[in-house]
C-alpha positions in Angstrom: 287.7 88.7 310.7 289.7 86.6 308.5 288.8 86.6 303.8 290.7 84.0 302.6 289.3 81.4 300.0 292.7 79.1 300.7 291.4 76.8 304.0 294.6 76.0 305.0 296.0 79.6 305.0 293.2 80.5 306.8 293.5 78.2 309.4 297.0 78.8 309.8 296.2 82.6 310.1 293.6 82.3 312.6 296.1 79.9 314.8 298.4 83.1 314.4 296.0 85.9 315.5 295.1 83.5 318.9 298.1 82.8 319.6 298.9 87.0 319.7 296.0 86.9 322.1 293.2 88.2 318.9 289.7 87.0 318.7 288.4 85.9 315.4 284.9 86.4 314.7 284.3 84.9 311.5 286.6 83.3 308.8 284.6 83.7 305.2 286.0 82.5 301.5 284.5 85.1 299.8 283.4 89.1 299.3 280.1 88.4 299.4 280.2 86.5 302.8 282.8 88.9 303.7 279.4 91.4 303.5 277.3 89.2 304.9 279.6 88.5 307.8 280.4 92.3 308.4 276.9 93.0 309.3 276.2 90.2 311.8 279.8 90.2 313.7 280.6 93.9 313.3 284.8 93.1 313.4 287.4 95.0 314.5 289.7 94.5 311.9 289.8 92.4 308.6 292.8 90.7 307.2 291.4 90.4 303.7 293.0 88.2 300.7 292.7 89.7 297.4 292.0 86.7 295.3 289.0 85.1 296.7 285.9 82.9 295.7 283.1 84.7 294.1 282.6 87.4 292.2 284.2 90.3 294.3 288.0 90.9 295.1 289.6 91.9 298.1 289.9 94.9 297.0 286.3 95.8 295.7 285.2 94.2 299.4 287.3 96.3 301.3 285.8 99.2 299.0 282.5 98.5 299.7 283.0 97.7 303.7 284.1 101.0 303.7 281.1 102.3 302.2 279.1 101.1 305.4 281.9 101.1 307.9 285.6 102.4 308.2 286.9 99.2 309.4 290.7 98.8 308.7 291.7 96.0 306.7 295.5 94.4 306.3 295.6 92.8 302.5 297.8 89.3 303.0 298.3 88.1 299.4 300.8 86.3 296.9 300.0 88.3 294.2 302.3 91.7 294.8 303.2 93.3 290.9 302.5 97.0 290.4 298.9 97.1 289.2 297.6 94.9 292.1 299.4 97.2 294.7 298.4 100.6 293.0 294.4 98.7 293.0 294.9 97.9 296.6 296.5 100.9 298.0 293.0 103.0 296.3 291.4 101.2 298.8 293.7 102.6 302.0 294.8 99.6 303.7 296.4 99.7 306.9 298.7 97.3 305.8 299.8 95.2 302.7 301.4 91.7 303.8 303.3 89.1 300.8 302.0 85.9 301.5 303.4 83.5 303.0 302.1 85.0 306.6 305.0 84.9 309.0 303.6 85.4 312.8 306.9 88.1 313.5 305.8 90.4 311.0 301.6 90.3 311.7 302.6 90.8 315.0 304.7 93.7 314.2 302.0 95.1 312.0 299.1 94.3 314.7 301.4 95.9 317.6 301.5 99.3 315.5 297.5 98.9 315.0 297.1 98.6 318.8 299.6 100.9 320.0 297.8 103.5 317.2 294.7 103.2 319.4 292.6 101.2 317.4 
C-alpha cells in the first residue's frame, strides 16, 4: 500500500513497485484512509509519506497500524532534519527513503525485505 498525499509521486511510485514485479493494493492521501484502507486490503507492506493530508502524520499512522497490525512500513519523504528522523525511527521502520524515489535504491531496499523472508 502506497500514503502519499502528492498524486504524482504516487503514481510514479506505484509505476516503480510494478515494474519490480509488486502488487499495489491501495494508494490513499491520507492517515485516516491509510486506517481505513488497512482494514479492508490487509497489505503487505506500506511505503508511507510523512507529510500527508489530514490530520495524522506518517508517523502517528504507522504508530497506530502497528497497534492492530505489525505491518512493516518504509517512510519515503523530503523532509529528513534530526527531529523528523528521531520521530520516525520511534516508530521502527524498516526503512527511511529521501525523496526523490529512485527505482535502484527501492529495489535494493525491497530485495533485503524479501530476501529477510517477509
Amino acid at each position: 500500500m502506497i500514503v502519499e498525499d502528492e498524486v504524482i509521486a504516487a503514481m510514479a511510485t506505484e509505476r516503480m513497485l510494478k515494474k519490480l514485479g509488486f502488487e499495489v493494493c491501495g494508494n490513499v492521501t491520507s492517515g485516516e484512509e491509510a486506517l481505513e484502507t488497512m482494514d479492508e486490503e490487509c497489505p503487505d507492506l506500506v511505503i508511507m509519506d510523512i507529510r500527508l493530508d489530514g490530520e495524522l502524520d506518517g508517523i502517528e499512522t504507522s504508530m497506530l497500524m502497528k497497534q492492530n497490525r505489525d505491518v512493516p512500513v518504509i517512510f519515503v519523504t523530503a523532509y529528513s532534519d534530526d527531529s523528523t528522523v528521531s520521530r520516525a525511527s520511534a516508530a521502527k521502520p524498516l526503512a527511511f527513503i529521501n525523496k526523490p524515489l529512485d527505482i535502484t535504491l527501492l529495489q535494493k531496499v525491497l530485495s533485503g525485505i524479501t530476501a529477510g523472508g517477509n
